[in-house]
PDB file of N, CA, C, O and CB in Angstrom:
ATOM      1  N   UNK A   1       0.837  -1.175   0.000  1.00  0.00           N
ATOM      2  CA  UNK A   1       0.000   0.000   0.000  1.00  0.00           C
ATOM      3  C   UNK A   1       0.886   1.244   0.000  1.00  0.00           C
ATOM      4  O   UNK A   1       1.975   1.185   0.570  1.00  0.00           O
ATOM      5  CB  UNK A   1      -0.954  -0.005   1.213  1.00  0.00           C
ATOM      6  N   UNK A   2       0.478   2.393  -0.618  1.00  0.00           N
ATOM      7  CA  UNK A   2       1.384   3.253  -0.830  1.00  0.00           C
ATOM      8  C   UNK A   2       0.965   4.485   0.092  1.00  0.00           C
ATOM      9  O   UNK A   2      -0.183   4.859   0.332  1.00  0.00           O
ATOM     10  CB  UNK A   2       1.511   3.510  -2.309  1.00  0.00           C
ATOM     11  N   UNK A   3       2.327   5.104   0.615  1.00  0.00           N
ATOM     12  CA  UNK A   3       1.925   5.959   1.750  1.00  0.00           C
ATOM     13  C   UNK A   3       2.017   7.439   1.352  1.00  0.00           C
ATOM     14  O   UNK A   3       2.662   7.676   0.331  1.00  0.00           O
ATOM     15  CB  UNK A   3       2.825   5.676   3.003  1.00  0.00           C
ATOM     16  N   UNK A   4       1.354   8.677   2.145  1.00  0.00           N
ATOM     17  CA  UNK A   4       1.109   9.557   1.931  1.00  0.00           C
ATOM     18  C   UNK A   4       2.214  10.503   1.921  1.00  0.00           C
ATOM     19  O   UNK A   4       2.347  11.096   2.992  1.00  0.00           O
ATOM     20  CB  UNK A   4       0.260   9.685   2.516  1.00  0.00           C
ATOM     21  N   UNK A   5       2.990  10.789   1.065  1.00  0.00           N
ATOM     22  CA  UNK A   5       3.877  12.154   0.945  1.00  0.00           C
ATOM     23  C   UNK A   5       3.703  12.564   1.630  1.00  0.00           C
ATOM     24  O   UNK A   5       2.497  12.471   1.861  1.00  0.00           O
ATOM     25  CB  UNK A   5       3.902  13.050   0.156  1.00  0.00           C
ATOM     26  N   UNK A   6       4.401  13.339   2.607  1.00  0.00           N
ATOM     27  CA  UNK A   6       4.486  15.146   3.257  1.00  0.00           C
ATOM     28  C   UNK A   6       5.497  15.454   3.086  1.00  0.00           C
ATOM     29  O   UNK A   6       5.504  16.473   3.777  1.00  0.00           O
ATOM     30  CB  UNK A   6       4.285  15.615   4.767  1.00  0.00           C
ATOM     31  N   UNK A   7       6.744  15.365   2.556  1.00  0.00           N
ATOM     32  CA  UNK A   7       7.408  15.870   2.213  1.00  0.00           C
ATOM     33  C   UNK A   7       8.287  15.975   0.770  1.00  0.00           C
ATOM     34  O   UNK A   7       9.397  15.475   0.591  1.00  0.00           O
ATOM     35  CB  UNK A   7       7.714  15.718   3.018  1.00  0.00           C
ATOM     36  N   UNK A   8       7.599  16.660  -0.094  1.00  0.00           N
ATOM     37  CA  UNK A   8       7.955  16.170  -1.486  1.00  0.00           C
ATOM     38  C   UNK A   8       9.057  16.229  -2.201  1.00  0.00           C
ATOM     39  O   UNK A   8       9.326  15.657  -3.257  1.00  0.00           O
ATOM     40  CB  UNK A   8       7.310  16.605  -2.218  1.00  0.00           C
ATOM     41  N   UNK A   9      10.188  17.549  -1.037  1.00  0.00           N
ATOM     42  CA  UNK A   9      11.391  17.930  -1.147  1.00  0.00           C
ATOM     43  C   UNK A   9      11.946  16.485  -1.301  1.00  0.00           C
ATOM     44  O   UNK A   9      12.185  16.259  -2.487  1.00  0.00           O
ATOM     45  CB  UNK A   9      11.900  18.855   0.009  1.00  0.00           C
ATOM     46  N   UNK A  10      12.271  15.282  -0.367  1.00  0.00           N
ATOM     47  CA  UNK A  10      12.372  14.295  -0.079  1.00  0.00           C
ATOM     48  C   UNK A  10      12.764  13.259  -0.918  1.00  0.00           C
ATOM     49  O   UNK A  10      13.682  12.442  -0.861  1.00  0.00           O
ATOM     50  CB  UNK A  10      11.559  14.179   0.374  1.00  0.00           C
ATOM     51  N   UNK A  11      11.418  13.577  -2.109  1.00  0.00           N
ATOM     52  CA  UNK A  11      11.380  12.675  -2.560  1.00  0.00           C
ATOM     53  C   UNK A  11      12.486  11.973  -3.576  1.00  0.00           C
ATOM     54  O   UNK A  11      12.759  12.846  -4.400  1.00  0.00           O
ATOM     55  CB  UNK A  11      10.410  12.855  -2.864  1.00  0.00           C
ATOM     56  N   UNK A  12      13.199  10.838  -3.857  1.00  0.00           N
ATOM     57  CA  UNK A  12      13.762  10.670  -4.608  1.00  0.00           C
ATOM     58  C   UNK A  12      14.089  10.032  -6.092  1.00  0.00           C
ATOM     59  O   UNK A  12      15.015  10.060  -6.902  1.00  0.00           O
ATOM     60  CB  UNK A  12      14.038  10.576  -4.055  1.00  0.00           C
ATOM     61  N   UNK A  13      12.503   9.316  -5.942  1.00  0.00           N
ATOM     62  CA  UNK A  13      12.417   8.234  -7.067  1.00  0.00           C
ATOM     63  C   UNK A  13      10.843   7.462  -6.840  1.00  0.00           C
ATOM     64  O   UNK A  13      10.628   6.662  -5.929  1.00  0.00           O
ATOM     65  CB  UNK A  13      13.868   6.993  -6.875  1.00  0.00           C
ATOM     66  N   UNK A  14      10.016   7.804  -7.667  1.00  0.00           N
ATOM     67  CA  UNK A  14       8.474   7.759  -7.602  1.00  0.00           C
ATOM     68  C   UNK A  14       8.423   6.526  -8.635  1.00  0.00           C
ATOM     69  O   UNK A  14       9.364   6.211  -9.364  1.00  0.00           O
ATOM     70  CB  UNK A  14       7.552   9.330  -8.114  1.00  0.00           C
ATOM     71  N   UNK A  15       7.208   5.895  -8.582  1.00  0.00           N
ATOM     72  CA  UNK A  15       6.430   4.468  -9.370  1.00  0.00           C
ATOM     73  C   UNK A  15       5.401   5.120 -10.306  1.00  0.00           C
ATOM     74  O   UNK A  15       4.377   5.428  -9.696  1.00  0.00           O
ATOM     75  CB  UNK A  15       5.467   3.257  -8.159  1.00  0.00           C
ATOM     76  N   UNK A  16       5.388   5.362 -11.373  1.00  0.00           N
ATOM     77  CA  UNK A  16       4.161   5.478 -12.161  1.00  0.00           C
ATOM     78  C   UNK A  16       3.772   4.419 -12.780  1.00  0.00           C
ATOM     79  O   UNK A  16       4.638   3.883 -13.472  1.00  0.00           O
ATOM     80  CB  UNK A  16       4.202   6.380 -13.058  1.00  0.00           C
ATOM     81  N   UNK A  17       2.480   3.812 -12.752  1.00  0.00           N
ATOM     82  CA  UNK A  17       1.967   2.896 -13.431  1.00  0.00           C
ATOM     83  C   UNK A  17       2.179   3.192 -15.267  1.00  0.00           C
ATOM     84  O   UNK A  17       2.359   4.295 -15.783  1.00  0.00           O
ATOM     85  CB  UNK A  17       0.463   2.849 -12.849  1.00  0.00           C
ATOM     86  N   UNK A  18       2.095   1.924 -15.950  1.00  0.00           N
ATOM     87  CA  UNK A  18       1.906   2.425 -17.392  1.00  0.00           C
ATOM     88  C   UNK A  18       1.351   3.050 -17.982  1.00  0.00           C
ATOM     89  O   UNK A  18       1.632   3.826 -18.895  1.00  0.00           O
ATOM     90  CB  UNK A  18       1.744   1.971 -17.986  1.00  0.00           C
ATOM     91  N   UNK A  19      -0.160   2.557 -17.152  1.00  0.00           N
ATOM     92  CA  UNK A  19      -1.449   3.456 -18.001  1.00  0.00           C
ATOM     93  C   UNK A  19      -1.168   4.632 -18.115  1.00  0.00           C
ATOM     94  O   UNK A  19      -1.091   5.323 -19.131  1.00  0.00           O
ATOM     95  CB  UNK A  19      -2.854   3.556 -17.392  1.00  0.00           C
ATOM     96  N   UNK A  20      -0.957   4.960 -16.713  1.00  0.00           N
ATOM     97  CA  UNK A  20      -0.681   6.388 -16.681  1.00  0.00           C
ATOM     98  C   UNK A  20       0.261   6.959 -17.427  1.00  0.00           C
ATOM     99  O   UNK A  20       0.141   7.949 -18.148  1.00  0.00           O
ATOM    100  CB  UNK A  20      -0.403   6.754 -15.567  1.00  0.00           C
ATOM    101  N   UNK A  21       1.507   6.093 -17.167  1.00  0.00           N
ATOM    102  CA  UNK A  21       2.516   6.900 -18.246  1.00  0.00           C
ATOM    103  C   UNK A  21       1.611   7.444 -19.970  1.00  0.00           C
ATOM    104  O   UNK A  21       1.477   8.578 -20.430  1.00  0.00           O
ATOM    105  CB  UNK A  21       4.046   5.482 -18.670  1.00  0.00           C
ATOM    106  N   UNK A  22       1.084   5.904 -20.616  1.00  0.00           N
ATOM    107  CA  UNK A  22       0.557   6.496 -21.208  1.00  0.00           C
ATOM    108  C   UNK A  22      -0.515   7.324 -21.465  1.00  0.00           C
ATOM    109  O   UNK A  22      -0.837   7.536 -22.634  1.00  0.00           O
ATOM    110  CB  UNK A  22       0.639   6.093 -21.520  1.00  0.00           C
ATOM    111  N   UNK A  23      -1.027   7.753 -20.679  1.00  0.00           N
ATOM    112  CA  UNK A  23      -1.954   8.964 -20.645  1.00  0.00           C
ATOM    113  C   UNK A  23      -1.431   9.793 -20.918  1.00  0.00           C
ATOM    114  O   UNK A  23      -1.638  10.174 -22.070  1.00  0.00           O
ATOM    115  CB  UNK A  23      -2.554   9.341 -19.661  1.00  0.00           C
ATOM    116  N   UNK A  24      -0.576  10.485 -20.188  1.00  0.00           N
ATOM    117  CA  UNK A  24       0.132  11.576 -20.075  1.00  0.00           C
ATOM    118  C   UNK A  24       0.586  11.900 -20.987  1.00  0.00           C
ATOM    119  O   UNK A  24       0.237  12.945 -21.535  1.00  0.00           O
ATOM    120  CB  UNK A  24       0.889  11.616 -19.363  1.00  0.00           C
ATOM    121  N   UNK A  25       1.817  10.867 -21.612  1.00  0.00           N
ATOM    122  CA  UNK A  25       2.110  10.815 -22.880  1.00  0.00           C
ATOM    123  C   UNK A  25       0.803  11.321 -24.148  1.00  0.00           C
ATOM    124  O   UNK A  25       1.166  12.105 -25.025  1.00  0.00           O
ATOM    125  CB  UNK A  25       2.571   9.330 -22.961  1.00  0.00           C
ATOM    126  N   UNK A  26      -0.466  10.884 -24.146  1.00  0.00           N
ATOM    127  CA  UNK A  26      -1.333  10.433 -25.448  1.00  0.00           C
ATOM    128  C   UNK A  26      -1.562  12.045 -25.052  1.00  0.00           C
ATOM    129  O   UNK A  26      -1.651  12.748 -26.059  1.00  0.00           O
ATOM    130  CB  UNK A  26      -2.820   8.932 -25.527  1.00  0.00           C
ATOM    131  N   UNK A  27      -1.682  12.815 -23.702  1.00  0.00           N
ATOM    132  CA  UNK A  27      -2.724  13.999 -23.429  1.00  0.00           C
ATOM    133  C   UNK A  27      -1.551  15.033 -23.920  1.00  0.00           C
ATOM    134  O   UNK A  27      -2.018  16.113 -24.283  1.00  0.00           O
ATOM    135  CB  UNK A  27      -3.447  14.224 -21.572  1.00  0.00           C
ATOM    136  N   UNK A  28      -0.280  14.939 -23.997  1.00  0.00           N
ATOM    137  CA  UNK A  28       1.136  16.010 -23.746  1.00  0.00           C
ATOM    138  C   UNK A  28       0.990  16.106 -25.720  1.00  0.00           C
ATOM    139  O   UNK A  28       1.182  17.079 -26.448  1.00  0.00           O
ATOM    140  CB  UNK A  28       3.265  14.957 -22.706  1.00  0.00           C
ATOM    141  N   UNK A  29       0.662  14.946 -26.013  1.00  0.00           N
ATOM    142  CA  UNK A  29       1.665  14.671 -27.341  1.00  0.00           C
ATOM    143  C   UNK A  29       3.285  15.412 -27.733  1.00  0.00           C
ATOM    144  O   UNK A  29       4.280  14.729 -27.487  1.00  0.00           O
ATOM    145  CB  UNK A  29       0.723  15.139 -28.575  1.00  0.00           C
ATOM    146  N   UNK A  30       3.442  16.646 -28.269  1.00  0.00           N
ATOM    147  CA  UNK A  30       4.233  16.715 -28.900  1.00  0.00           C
ATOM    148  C   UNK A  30       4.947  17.881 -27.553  1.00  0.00           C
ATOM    149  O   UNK A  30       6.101  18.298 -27.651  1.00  0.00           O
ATOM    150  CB  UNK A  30       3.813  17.007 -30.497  1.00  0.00           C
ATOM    151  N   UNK A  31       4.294  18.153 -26.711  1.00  0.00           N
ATOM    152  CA  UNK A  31       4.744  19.104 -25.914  1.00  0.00           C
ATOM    153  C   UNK A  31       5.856  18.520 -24.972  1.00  0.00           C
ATOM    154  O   UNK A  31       6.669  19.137 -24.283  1.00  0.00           O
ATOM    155  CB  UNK A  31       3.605  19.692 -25.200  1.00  0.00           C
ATOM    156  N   UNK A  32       5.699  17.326 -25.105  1.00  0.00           N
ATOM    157  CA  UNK A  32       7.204  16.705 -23.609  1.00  0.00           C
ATOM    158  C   UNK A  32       8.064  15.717 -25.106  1.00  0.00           C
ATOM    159  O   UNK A  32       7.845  15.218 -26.209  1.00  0.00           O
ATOM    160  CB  UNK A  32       6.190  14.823 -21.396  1.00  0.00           C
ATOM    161  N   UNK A  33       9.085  15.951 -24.103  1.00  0.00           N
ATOM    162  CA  UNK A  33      10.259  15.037 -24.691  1.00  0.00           C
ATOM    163  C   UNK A  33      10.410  13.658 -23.658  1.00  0.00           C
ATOM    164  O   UNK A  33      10.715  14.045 -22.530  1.00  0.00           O
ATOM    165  CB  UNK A  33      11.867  16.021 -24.723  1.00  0.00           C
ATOM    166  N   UNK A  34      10.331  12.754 -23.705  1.00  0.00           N
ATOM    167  CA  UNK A  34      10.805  11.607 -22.932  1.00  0.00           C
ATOM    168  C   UNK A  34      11.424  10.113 -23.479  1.00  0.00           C
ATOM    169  O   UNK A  34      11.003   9.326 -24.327  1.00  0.00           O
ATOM    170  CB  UNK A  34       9.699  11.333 -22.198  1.00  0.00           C
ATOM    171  N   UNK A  35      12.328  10.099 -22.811  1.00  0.00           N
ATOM    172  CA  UNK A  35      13.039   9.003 -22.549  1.00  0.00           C
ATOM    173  C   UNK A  35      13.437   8.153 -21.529  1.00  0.00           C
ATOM    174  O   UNK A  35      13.852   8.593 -20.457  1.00  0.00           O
ATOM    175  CB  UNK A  35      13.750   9.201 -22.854  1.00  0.00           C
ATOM    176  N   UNK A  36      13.324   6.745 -21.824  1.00  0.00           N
ATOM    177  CA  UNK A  36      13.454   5.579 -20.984  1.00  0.00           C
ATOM    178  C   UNK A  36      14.901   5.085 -20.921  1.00  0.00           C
ATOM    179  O   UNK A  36      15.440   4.618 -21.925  1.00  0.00           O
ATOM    180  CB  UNK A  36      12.546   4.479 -21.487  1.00  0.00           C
ATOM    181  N   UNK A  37      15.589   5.196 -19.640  1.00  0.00           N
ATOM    182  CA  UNK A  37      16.953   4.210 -19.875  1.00  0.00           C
ATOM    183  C   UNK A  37      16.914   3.098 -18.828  1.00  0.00           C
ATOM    184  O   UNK A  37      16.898   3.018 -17.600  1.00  0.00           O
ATOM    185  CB  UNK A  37      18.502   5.079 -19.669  1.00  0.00           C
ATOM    186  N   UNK A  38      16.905   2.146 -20.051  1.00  0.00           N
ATOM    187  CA  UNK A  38      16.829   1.001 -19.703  1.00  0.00           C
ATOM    188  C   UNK A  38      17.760   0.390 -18.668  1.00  0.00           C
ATOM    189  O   UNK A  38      17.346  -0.300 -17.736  1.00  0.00           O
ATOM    190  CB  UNK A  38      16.849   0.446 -20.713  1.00  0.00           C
ATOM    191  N   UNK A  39      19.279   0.735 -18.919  1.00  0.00           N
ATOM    192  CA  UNK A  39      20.152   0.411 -17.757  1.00  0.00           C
ATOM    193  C   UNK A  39      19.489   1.456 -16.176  1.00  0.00           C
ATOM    194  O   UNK A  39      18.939   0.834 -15.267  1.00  0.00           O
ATOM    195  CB  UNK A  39      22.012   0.914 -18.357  1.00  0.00           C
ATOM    196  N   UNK A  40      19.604   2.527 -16.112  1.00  0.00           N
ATOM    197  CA  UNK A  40      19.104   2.766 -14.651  1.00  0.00           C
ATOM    198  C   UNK A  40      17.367   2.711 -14.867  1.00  0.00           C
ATOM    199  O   UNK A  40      16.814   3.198 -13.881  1.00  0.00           O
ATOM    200  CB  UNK A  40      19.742   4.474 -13.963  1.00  0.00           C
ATOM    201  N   UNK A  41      16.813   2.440 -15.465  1.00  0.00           N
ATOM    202  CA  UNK A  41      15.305   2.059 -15.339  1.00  0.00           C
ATOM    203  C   UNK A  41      14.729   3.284 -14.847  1.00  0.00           C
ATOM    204  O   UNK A  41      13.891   3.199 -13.949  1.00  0.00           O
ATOM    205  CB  UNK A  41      14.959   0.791 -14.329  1.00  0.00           C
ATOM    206  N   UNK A  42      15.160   4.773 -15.451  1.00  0.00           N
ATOM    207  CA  UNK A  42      14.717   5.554 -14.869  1.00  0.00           C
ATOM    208  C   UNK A  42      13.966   6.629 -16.319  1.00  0.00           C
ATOM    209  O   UNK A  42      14.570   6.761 -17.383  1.00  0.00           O
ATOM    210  CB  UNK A  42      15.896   6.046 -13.820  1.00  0.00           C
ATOM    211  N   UNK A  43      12.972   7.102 -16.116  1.00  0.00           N
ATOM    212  CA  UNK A  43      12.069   7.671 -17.111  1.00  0.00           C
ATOM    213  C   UNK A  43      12.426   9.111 -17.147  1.00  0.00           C
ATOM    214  O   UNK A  43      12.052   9.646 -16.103  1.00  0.00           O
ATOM    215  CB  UNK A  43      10.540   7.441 -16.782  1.00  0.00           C
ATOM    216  N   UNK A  44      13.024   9.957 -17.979  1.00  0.00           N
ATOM    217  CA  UNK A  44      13.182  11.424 -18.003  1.00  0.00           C
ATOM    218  C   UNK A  44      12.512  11.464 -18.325  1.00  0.00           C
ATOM    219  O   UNK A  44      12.124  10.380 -18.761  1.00  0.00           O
ATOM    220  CB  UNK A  44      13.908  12.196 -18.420  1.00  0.00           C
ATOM    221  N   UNK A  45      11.205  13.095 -18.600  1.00  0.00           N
ATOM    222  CA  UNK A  45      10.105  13.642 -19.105  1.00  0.00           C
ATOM    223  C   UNK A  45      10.547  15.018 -19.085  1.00  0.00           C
ATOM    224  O   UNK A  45      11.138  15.118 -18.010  1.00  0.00           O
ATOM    225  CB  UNK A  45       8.830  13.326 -18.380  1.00  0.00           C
ATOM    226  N   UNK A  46      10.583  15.991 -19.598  1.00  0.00           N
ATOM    227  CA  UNK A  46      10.816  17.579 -19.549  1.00  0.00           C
ATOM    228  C   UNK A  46       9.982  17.904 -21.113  1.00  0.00           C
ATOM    229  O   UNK A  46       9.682  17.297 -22.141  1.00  0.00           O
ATOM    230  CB  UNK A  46      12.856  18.117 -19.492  1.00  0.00           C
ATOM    231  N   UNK A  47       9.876  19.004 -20.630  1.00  0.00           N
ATOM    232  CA  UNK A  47       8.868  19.700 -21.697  1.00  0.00           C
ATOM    233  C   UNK A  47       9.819  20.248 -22.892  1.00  0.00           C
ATOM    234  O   UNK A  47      11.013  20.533 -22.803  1.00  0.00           O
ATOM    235  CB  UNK A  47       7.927  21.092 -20.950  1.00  0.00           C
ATOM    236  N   UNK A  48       8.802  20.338 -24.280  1.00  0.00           N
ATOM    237  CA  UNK A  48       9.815  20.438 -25.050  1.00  0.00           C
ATOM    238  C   UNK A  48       9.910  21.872 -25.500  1.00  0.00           C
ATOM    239  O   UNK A  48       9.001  22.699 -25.573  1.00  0.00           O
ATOM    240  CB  UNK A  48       9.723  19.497 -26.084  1.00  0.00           C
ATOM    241  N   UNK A  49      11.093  21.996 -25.768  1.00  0.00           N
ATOM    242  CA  UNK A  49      11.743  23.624 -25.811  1.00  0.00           C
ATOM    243  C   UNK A  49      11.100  24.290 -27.300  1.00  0.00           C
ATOM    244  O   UNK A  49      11.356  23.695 -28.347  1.00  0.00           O
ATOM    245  CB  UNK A  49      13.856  23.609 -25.892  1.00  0.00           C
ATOM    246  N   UNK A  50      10.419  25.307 -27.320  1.00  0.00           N
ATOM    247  CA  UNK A  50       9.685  25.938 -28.191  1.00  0.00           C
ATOM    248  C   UNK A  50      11.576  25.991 -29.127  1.00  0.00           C
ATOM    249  O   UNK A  50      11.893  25.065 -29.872  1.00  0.00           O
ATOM    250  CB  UNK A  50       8.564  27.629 -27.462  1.00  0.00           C
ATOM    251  N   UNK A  51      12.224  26.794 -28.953  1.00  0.00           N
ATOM    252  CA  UNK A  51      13.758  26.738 -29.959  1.00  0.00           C
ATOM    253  C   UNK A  51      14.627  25.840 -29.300  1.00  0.00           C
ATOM    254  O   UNK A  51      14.938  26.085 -28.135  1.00  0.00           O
ATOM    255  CB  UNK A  51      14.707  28.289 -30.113  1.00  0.00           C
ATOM    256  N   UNK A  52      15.103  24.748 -29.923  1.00  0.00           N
ATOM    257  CA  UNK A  52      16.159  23.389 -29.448  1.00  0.00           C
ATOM    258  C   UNK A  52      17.078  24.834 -29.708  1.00  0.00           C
ATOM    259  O   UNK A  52      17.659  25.188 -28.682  1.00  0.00           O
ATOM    260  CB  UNK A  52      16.456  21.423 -30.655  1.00  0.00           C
ATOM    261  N   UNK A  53      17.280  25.620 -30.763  1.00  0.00           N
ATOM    262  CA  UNK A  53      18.807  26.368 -30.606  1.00  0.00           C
ATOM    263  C   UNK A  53      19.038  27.509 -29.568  1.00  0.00           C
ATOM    264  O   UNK A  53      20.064  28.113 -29.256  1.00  0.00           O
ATOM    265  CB  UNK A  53      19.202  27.080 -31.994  1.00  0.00           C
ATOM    266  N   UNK A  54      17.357  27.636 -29.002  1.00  0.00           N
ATOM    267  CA  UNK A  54      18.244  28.539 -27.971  1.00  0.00           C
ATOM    268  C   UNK A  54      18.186  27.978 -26.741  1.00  0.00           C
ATOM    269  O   UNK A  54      18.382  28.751 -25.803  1.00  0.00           O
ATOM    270  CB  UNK A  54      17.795  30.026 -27.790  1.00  0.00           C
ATOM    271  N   UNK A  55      17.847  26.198 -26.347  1.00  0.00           N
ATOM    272  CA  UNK A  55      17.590  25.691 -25.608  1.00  0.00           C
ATOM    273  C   UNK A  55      19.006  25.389 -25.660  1.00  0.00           C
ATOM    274  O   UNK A  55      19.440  26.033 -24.705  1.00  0.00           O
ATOM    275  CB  UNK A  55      16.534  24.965 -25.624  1.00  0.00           C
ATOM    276  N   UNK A  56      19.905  24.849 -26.153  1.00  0.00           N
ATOM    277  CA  UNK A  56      21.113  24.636 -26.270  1.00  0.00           C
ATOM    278  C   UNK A  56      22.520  25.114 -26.674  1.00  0.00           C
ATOM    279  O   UNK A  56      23.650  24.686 -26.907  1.00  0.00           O
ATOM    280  CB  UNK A  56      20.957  24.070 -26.629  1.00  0.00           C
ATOM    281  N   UNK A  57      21.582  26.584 -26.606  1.00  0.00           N
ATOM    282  CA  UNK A  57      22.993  27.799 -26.647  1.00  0.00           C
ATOM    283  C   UNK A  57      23.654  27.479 -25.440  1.00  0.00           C
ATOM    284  O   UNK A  57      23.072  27.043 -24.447  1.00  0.00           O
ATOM    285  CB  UNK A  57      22.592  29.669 -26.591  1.00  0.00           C
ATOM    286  N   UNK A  58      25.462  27.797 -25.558  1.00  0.00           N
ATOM    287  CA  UNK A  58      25.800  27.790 -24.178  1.00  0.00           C
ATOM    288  C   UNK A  58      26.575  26.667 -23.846  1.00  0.00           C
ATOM    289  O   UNK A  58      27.670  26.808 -23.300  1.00  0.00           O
ATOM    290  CB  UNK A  58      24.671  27.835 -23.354  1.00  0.00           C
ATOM    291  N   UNK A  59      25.931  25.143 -24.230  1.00  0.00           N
ATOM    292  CA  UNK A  59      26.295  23.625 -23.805  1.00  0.00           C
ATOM    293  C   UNK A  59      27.832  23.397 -24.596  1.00  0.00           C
ATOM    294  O   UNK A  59      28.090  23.703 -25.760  1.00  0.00           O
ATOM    295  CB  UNK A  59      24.914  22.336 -24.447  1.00  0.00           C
ATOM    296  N   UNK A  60      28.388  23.017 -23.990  1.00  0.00           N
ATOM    297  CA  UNK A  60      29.781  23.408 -23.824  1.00  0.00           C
ATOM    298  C   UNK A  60      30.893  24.296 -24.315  1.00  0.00           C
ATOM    299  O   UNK A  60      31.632  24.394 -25.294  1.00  0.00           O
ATOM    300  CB  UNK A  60      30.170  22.643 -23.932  1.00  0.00           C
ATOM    301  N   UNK A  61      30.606  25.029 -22.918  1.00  0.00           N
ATOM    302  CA  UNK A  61      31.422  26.118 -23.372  1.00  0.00           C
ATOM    303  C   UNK A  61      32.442  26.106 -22.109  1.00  0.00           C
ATOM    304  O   UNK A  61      33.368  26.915 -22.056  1.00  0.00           O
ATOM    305  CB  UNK A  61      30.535  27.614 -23.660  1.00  0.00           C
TER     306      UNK A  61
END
């Protein structure tokens, strides 16, 4: 059974069911970027940058 947050600072690593993933996914469509890595089994999601070039001005400098 899953217990109640109070502290969300805390938190370090959450369970989303599939469905849900895909919901989110089907409701976001083109607005999130996400990726699955399979070695740490961990799901990135971030929203996607209206300009990739000025989202990535800057990266290594």
């Amino acid at each position: 059974m899953s217990e109640l947050i109070k502290d969300i600072d805390n938190v370090r690593k959450i369970s989303i069911p599939v469905d849900t993933l895909k919901y989110i996914i089907e409701k976001l469509e083109n607005d999130i970027i996400w990726d699955y890595d399979y070695i740490t089994g961990e799901l990135i999601i971030m929203k996607r940058p209206e300009s990739y070039v000025d989202a990535l001005a800057g990266l290594g400098q």
